[in-house]
NUSE-74062 format. One record per residue: x, y, z of N, C-alpha, C, O in turn. Coordinates in steps of 0.2 Angstrom, whole numbers, plus 5000, padded with zeros to 4 digits. Example, Ala and Ser with C-alpha at 12.3 -4.5 7.8 and 13.67 -1.06 7.14 Angstrom:
BEGIN
506649725039506249785039506649845039507149835042/506449895035506849955036506450005039506750065040/
// end
This chain:
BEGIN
488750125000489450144997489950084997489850035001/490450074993490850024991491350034999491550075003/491549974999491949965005492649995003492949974998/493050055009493450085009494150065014494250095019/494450015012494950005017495450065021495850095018/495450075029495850105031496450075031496450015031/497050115032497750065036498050135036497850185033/498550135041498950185045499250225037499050285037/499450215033499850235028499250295026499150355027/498750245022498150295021497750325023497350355019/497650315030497250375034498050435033497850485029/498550435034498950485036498950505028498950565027/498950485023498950525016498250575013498350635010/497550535014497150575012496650605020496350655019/496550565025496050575027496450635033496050685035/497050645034497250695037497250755032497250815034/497250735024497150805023496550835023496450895024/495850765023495250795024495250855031495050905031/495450815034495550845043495750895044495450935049/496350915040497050985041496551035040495951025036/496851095043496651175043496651195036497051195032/496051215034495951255026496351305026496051335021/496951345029496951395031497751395027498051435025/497851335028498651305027498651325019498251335015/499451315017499451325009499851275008500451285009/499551195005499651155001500051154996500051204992/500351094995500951094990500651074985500451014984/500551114982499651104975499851044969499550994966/500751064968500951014964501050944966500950894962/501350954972501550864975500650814975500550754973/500350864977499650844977499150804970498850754970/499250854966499050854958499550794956499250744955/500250784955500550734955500450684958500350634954/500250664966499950604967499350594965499250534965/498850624964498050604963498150594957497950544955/498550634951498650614944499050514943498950464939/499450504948499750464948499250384952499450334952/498950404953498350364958497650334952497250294954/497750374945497450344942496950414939496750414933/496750454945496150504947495950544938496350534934/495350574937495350594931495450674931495350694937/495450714925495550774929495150814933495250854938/494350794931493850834935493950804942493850834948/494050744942494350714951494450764954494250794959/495150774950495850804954495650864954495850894960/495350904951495150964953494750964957494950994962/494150934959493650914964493950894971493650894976/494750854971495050834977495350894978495450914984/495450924975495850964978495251054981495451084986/494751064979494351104981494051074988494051104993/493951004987493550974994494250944999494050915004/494650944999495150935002495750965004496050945009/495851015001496351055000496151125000496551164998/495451145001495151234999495551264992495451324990/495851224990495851254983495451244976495251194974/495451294973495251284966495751294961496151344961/495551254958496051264951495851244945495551194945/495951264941495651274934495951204930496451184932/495551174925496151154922496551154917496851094915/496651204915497251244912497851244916498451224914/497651274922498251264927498451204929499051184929/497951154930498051064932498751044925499351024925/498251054922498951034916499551044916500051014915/499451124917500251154917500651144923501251154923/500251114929500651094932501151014934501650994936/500550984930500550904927501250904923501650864925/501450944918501650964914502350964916502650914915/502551034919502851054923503250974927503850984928/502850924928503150854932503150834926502650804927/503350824919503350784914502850714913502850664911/502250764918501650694916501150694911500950754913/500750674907500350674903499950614900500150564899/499250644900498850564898499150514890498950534884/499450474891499250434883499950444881500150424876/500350474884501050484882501550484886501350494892/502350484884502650484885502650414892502650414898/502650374888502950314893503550284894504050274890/503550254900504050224903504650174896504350144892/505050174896505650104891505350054893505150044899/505250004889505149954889505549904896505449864900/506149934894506749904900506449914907506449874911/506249984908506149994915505349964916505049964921/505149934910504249914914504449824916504149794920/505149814912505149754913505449704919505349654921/506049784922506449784928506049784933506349774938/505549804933504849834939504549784942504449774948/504249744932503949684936504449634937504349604943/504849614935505249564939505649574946505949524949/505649644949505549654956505149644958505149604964/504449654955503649634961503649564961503349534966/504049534955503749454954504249394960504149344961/504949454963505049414967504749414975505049394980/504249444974503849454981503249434982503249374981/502749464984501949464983501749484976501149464976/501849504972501749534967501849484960501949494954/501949424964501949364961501049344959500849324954/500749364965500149344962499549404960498949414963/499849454956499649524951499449474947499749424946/498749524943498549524937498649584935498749624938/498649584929499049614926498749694928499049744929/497949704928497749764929498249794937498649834938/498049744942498449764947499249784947499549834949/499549734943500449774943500349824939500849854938/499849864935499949894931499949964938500350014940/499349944939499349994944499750004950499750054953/500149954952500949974957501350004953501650044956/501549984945502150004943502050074941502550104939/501350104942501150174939501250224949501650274949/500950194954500850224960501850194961502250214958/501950144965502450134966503150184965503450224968/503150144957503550144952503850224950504450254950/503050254948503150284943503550284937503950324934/503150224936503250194932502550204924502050164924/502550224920501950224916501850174910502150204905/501750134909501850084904501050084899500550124901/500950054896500350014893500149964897500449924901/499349964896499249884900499149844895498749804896/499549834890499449784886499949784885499949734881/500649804886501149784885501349744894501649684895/501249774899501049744906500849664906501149614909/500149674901499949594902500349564896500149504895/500849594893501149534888501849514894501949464896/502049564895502549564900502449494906502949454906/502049494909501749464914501649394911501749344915/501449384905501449324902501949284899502049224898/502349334899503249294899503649264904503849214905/503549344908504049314916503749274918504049244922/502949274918502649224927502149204923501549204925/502249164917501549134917501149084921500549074922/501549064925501049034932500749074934500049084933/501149114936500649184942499849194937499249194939/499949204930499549234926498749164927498149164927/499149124928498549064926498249044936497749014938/498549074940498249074946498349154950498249164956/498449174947498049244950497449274952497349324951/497149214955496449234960496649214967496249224972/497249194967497349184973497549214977497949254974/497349234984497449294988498149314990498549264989/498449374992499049394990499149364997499749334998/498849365001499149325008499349265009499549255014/499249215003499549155004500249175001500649125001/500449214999501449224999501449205003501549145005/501349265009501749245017501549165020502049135021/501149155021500749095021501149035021501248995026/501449035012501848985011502449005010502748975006/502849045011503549085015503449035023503648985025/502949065026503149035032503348975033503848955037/502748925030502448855027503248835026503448785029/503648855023504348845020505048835027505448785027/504848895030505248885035505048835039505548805042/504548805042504448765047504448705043504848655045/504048685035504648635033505448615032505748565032/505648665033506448675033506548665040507148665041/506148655046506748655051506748705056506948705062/506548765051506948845056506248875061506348925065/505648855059505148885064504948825067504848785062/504748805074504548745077503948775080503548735081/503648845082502948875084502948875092502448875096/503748875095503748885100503748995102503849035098/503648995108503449075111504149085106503949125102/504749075106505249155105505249115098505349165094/505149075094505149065087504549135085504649185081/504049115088503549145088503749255086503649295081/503949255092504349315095504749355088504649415086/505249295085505649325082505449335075505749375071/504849305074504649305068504149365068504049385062/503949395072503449445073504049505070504049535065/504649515074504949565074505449575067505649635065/505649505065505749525058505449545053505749575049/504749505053504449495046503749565048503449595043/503649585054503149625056503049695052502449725050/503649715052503649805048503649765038503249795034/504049715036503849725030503149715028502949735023/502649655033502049635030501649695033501049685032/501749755037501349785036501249845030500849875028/502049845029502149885022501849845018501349875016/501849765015501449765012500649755012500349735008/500549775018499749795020499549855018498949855016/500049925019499949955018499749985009499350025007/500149945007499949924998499449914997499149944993/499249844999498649834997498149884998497849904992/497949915002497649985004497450024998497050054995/498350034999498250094993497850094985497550134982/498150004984498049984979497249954978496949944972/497049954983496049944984495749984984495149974982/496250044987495850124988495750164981495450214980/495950134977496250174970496050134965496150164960/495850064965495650054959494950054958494550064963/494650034952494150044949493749984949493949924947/493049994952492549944953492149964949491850024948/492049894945491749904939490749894941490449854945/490449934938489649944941489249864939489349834934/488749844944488549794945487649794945487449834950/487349774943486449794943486549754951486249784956/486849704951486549624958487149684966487049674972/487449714964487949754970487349804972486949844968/487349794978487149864984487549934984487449974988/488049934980488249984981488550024974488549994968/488850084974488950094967489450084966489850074971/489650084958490350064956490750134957490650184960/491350134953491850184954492550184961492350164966/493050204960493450214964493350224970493050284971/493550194976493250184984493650254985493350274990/494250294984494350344989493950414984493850464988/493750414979493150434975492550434980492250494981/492350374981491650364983491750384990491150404992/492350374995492450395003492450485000491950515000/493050514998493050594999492950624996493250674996/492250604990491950654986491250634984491050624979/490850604991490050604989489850624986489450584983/489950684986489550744982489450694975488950654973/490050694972490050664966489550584963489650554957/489150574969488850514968488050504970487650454970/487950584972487250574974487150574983486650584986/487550564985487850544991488050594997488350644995/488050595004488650655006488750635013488350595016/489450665016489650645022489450635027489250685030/489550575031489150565037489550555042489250545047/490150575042490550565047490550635052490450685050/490950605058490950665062491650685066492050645066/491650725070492650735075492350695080491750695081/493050665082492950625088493450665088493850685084/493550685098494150705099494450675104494250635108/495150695105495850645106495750615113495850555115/495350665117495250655123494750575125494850525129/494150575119493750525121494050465118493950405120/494550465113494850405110495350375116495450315117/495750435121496150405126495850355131496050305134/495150385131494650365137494550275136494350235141/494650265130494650195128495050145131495550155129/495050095136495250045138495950025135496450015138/496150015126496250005123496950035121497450015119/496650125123497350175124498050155129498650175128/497650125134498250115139498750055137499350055139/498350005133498949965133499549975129499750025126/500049915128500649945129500949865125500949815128/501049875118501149795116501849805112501849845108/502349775113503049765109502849735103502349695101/503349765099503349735092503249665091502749645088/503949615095503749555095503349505100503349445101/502949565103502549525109502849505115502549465119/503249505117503949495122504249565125504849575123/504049605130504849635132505449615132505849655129/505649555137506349535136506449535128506749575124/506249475127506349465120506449525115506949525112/505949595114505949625112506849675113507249705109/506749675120507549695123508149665119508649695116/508049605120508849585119508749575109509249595106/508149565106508249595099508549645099509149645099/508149695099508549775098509249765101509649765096/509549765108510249755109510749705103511249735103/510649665099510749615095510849655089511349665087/510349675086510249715082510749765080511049775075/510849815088511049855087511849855086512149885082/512049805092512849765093513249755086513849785084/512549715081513049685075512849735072513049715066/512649795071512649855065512149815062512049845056/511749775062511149745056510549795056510349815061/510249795048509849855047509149815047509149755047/508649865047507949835048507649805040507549835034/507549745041507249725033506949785031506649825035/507049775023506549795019506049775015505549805013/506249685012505749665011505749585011506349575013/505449535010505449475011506149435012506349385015/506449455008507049425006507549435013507649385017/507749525014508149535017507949535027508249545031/507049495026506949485033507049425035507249405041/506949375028507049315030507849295031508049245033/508349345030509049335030509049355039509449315042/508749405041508749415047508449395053508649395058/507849365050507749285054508149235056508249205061/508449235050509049155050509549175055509849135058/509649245056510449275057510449285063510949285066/509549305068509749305074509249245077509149245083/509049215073509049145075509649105077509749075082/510049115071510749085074511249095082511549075087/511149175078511449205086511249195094511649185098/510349195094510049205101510249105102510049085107/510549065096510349005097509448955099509348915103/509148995094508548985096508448905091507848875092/
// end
């Protein structure tokens, strides 16, 4: 089977629905709108929704529900303006190093955003022609050479509370962008290979509907109890690796009314800012 990355964001969106009580009644629409938004085709979404959700639905009904959200395949797309305000938000972050199939597919899950992928890759080709001519590069050298920048500059020396404070700033937005990638791995399309081990097709495809592939589930309940019993349950780790430190963050935080970043820009303003403060 094609490799299925987990992260916290995506276990709690589809693997708990696999989990949850059939018994429950699903918000049929919110559902049909994310898997249609996710790329999925309609026999998918009919298919996630019988094996994930105990529902069946026709697709007469899929549509009119689809519908119903003003979504449909091949039509009705985004302004130009909003595809191009999109990407030049992504392009000031990681999303610097998209190609074009991948922004296409933030700006459509993210965004909700529906564009052409060829107006995407013409787009892309204006604002960030670098990006376009080195986008094999892994999304993890942003941060990399983000950090790379501050310790040039003087502001990170790699001592414990430099250390400390950069965990705490930058921690929740790189896992949000961890969490993206995920989503964005889980959802795109692997194109089939004779020399691959495994088959091609969409990996949350290939994870929660075997069936559809010749294939079927091997997995089993573990229950909460035996997970507790693990070594690993008991411990107890701060955000920025530090109790004090984590202490007097949070008091600091709190004092000056400053909100929790949201994205590279607004962490790195919050690094500098109680950098200054703690005098570090």
């Amino acid at each position: 089977m094609s490799e299925h990355l987990q992260g916290p964001e995506n276990s709690s969106d589809l693997r708990g629905l696999k989990d949850a009580d059939q018994t429950e009644t699903p918000d049929i629409l919110h559902h049909c709108v994310q898997y249609f938004n996710e790329g999925h085709l309609y026999a998918v979404i009919m298919d996630m929704m019988s094996s994930l959700h105990g529902v069946n639905i026709s697709l007469r009904t899929l549509k009119s529900k689809l519908n119903e959200a003003g979504l449909y395949r091949r039509k009705d797309y985004s302004s130009p303006n909003a595809v191009s305000n999109a990407i030049r938000s992504e392009l000031r972050g990681p999303g610097q190093l998209f190609g074009y199939r991948t922004m296409w597919q933030v700006l459509k899950q993210k965004y909700n955003i529906r564009g052409k992928r060829d107006d995407v890759m013409n787009f892309l080709r204006d604002l960030n022609p670098r990006g376009c001519e080195s986008r094999a590069r892994r999304r993890s050298q942003f941060w990399m050479e983000l950090f790379a920048d501050l310790r040039d500059a003087g502001y990170f020396n790699g001592s414990h509370e430099h250390q400390c404070l950069l965990r705490y700033c930058f921690g929740d937005v790189i896992q949000k962008d961890l969490d993206e990638c995920v989503r964005l791995w889980n959802s795109h399309r692997i194109r089939p290979s004779r020399t691959a081990a495994c088959p091609g097709g969409v990996p949350n495809e290939l994870y929660y509907l075997p069936h559809r592939f010749g294939s079927r589930d091997c997995g089993f309940q573990i229950e909460q109890a035996e997970l507790d019993a693990l070594p690993e349950a008991s411990l107890s780790m701060t955000p920025c690796g530090d109790p004090n430190m984590q202490e007097y963050l949070d008091f600091a935080m709190e004092h000056n009314q400053l909100q929790k970043p949201e994205n590279w820009e607004s962490a790195s303003e919050r690094y500098m800012k109680l950098k200054e403060m703690a005098q570090l």
